[in-house]
N, C-alpha and C positions, 0 to 999 in steps of 0.2 A: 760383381762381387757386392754382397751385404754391407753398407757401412753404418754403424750405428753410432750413435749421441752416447755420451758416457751415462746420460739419463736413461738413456734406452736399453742401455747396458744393464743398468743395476734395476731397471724394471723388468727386463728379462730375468733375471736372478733373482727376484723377486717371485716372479712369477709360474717360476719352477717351481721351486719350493710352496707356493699359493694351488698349485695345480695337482701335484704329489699329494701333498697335507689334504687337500677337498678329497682327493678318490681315497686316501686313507681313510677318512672321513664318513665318507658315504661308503664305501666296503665295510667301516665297522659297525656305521649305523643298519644297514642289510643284516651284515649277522648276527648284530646284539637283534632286531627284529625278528629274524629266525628262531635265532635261541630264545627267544622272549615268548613266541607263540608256541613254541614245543612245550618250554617249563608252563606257560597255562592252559593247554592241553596234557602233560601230563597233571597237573594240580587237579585242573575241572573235570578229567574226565577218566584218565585210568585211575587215578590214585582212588579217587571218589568210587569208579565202580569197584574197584578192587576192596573197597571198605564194605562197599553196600552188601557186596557177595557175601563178605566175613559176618554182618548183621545177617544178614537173612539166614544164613547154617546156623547162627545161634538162637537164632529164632525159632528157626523149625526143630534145633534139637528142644528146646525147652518146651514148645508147644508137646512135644514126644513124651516127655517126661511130664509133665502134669497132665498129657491125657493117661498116661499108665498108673498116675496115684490116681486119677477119677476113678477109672476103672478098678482100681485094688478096693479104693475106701466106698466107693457107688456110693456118693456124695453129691446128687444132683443141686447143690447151691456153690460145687465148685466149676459150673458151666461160664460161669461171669468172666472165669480166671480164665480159662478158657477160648472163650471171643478176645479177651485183650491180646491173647498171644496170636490169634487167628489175624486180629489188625496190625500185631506189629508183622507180622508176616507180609499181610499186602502193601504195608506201609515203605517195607523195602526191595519190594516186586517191581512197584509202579518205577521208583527213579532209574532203577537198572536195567529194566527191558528196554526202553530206546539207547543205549548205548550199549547190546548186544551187536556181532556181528552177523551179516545179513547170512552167512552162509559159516557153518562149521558147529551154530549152538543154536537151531532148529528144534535140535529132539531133548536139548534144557528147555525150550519153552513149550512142548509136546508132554513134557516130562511135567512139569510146573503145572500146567492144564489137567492132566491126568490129577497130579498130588492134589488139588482144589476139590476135584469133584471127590475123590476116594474120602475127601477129610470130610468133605459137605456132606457124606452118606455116613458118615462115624457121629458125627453132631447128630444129625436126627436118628439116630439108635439109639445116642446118651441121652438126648432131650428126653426121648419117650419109655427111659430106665432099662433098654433093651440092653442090660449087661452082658450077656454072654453073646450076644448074637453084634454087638458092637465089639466086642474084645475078638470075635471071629474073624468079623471082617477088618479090621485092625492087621491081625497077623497074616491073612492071604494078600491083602491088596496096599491096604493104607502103607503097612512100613515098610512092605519091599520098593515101592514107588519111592518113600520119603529117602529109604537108602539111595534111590538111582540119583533122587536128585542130588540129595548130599555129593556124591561123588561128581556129578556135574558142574555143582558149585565149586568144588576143589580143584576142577579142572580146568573150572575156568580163570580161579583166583592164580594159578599155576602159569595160565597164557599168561594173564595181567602184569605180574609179576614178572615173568619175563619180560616182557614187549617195554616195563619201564626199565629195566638194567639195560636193555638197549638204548631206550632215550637216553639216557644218563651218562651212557657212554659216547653216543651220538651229540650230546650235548657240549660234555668237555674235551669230545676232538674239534666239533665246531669251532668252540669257544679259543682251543690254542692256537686252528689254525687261521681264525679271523687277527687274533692276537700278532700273530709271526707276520701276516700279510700287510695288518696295517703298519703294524712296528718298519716291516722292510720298504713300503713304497714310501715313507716319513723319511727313513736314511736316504733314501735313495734319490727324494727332491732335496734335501740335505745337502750329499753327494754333489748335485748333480751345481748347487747354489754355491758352493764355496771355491771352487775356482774362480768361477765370475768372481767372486767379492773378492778373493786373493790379486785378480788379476787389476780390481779397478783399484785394490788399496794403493798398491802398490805403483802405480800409474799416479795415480792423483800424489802419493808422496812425492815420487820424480818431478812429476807439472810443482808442484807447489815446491818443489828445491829447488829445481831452474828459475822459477819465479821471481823467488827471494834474493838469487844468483842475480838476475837480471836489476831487480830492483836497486839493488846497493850498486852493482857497475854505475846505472842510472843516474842513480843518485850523487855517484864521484863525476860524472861528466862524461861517461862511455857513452853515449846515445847509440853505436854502432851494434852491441853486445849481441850476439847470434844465441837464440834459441831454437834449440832441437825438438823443437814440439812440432810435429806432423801429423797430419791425420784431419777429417771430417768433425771431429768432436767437438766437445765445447773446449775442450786443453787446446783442440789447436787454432780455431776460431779466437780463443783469448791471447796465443801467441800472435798471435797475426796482429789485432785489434792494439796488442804489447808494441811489435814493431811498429805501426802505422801511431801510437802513442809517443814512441819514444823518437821517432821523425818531428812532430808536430814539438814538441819539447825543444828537442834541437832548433826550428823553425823560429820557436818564442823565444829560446836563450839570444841565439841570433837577433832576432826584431829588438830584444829585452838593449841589447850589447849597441843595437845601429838606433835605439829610437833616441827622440830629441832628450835629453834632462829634463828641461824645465816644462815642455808639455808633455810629455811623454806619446808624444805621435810617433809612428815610424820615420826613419832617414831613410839617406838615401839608401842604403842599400837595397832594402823591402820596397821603394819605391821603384826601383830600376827593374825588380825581376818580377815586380809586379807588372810593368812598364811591356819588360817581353814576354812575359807568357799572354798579356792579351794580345798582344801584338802576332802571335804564334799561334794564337787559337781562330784567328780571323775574324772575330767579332768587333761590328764597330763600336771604339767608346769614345768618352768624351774627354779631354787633357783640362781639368779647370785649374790654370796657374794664379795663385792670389799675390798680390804682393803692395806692401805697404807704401807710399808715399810720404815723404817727409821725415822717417823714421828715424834717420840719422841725427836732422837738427834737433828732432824733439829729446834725443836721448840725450845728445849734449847739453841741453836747457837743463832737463828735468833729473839726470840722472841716471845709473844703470840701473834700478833697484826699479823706478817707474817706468823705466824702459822695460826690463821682464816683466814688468806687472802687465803692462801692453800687451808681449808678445804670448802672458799665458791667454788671459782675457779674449786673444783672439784665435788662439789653437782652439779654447772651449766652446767658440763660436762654430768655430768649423767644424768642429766634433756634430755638435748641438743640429746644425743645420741641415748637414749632410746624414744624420739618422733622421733628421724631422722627415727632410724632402728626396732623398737619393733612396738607394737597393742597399739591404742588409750585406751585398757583396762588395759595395763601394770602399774604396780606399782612402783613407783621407791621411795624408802627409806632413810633415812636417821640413821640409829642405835645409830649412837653417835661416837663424837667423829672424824679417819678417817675411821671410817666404814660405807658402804655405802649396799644400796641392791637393786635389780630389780629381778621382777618376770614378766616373759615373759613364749614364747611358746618356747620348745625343740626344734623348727626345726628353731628358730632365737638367740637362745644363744650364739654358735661361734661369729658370727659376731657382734653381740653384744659386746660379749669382744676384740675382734680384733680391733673394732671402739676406745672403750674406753682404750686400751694400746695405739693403737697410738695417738691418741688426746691427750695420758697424757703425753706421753713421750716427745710430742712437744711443752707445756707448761713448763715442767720442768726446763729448766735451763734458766726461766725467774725469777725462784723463789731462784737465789743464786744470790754473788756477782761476776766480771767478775774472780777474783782470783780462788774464788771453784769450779767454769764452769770450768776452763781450766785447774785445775788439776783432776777435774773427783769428789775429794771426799774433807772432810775436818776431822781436826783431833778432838777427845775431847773422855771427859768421856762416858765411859759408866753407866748402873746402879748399876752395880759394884764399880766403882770409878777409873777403870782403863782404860788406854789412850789406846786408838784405833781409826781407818779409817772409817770414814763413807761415803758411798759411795752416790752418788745423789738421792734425792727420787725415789720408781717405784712403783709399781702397781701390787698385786696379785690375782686373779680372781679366784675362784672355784665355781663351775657351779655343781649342783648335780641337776637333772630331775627325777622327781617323777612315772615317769614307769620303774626306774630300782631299785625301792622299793615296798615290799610286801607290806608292813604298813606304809605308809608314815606320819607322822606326825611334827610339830614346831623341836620337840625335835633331831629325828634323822635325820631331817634334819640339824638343826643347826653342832650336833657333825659331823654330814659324812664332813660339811662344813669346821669346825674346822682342823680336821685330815689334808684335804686336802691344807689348810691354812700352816698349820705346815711345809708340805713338802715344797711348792712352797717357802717360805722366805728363804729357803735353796738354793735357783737358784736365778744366779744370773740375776739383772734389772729387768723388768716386765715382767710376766708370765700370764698365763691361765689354767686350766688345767678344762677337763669335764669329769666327772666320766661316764665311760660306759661301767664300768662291769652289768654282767648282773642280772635278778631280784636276787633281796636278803631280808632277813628279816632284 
């Protein structure tokens, strides 16, 4: 079955109507050509001969009549008038004999041949004043010929005349029915377009009401709202693209709802199901657990106010380090509190933490006053209640990579994290340490 794009749709319907209109087009252009070479062929060539015929009979009647006054007055100085009429005779001869036809007006131009020579032999009688004997041959031969032709000329002006009421007729049945043909095949891509466009209007209103239906649920907090948009199309390609939007929406309200306050990194919760879908996808990655040392004494020295200054300062770092050095797909956490997390690849862990000890280290004794920078630590309670040294904040990093567990899971990942947590606050300043013993349960 055919599926088309709503695009392909209204190019189809387009394209009817583009397809109709051109043969309307070129059928009217055909006919107006037709009708175009008839009307100049009637103009150039009946109309014309049918004129030339009418010249020439007035011609040769006038030639008639001023050789019968020569003849009455025997005025051999009106021979001059005479020749002029003799040329307008030839003068209308010559354009009209090639658009004679080749069979049916023969014995006109037999006829026309004969009338030249009888007239040729009338001239040289009057030239040499031979009056009675030109006036003879005049009425045996010259004007029974001049009759024949006359009447030939009539006869022919009579076909002419006809064969153009034919054109003419011929012309304006052409002309309507080029007219009806193009008019009908123009309705008929017309026709043939306006379903299509009734069909996409009215589609694209529905898509864009559901749309707007969707958009406002959305917008109240429906993330779930079902659209009836089905199909191949671009309407149902944007419903879909809609739903897989309005998932990722929910995703971010969620992240939005679990991430930390004050860094605004992800909690736990985005942490944990990040946790098992890698866990579930079978890829190995790397668990980088950060976590502060000393945090607590310094917060009670200095305050809570310098305490969040700390703990934003180093969500920024982690942010900061993990785009310098890690995958545009890494995680980077916030747990709570100064516990931090990134989940990267095992062949970018090390440096990972390498980055983030030193960047911490060199932040650090911005966050004391010049006295406890320069004695290294300061004194006070412990949770105990009893006075001891606190040394400057640092930074402990335990890295556990999930192919050197059988079973990798949240769980044993966090305690392997722990244990290793334990060790490291026992060394002293900021540490790293990456577990790579090998697979175990």
């Amino acid at each position: 079955m055919l599926r088309l794009t709503v695009s392909q749709k209204i190019a189809a319907g387009y394209l009817l109507v583009v397809v109709f209109c051109f043969a309307a087009v070129v059928y009217a252009l055909a006919a107006l050509n037709s009708v175009t070479r008839r009307a100049e062929r009637l103009v150039a060539v009946e109309f014309k001969t049918f004129t030339l015929a009418g010249d020439l009979s007035r011609s040769i009647l006038a030639h008639e009549r001023l050789e019968k006054q020569l003849m009455v007055l025997r005025d051999a100085t009106m021979l001059a008038l005479l020749e002029n009429r003799r040329q307008d005779i030839e003068n209308f001869w010559k354009p009209l004999k090639p658009h004679l036809p080749q069979t049916g007006f023969q014995e006109m131009e037999d006829g026309f041949a004969a009338f030249e020579q009888f007239r040729a032999e009338s001239w040289s009688l009057l030239g040499e004043e031979q009056w009675q004997a030109a006036e003879a041959h005049s009425t045996a031969l010259l004007s029974p010929q001049r009759n024949r032709l006359l009447e030939d000329l009539a006869g022919y002006r009579q076909a002419r005349e006809r064969s153009m009421d034919d054109t003419m007729r011929h012309l304006v049945t052409q002309s309507r029915q080029g007219y009806r043909l193009t008019l009908a095949l123009a309705f008929v891509g017309i026709g043939l377009a306006v379903p299509v466009a009734a069909g996409l209007i009215l589609k694209i209103h529905r898509a864009m009401d559901q749309l707007r239906q969707a958009t406002r649920a959305i917008a109240a907090g429906d993330y779930g709202y079902p659209l009836a948009l089905e199909g191949h199309d671009e309407f149902g390609h944007l419903a879909r693209h809609f739903a897989d939007m309005a998932l990722k929406l929910r995703d971010l309200e969620q992240h939005h709802l679990d991430a930390n306050p004050l860094t605004r990194l992800p909690g736990n919760l985005v942490i944990r199901n990040e946790l098992e879908r890698r866990i579930a996808s079978g890829s190995p990655f790397a668990h980088i657990y950060i976590d502060l040392d000393y945090f607590k004494a310094y917060n009670d020295r200095y305050g809570y106010a310098a305490g969040s200054e700390v703990i934003l300062r180093v969500g920024d770092l982690v942010r900061r380090i993990g785009a310098d050095y890690g995958n545009p797909e890494d995680l980077i956490g916030h747990i709570g509190g100064d516990d931090y997390i990134l989940l990267s690849t095992p062949e970018r862990a090390e440096q990972l933490a390498r980055e983030l000890i030193k960047g911490f280290d060199a932040m650090v004794p911005e966050f004391y006053t010049e006295e406890d920078r320069r004695r290294g630590y300061f004194s006070g309670e412990d949770r105990y209640g009893d006075q001891r040294r606190f040394p400057l904040l640092s930074m402990s990093i335990a890295v556990v990579c999930t192919r050197n567990l059988a079973n990798p899971t949240p769980e044993t990942i966090g305690k392997e994290c722990a244990k290793m947590k334990e060790h490291l606050k026992t060394l002293p300043g900021s540490n790293f340490l990456i577990d790579r013993r090998e697979l175990r349960k």
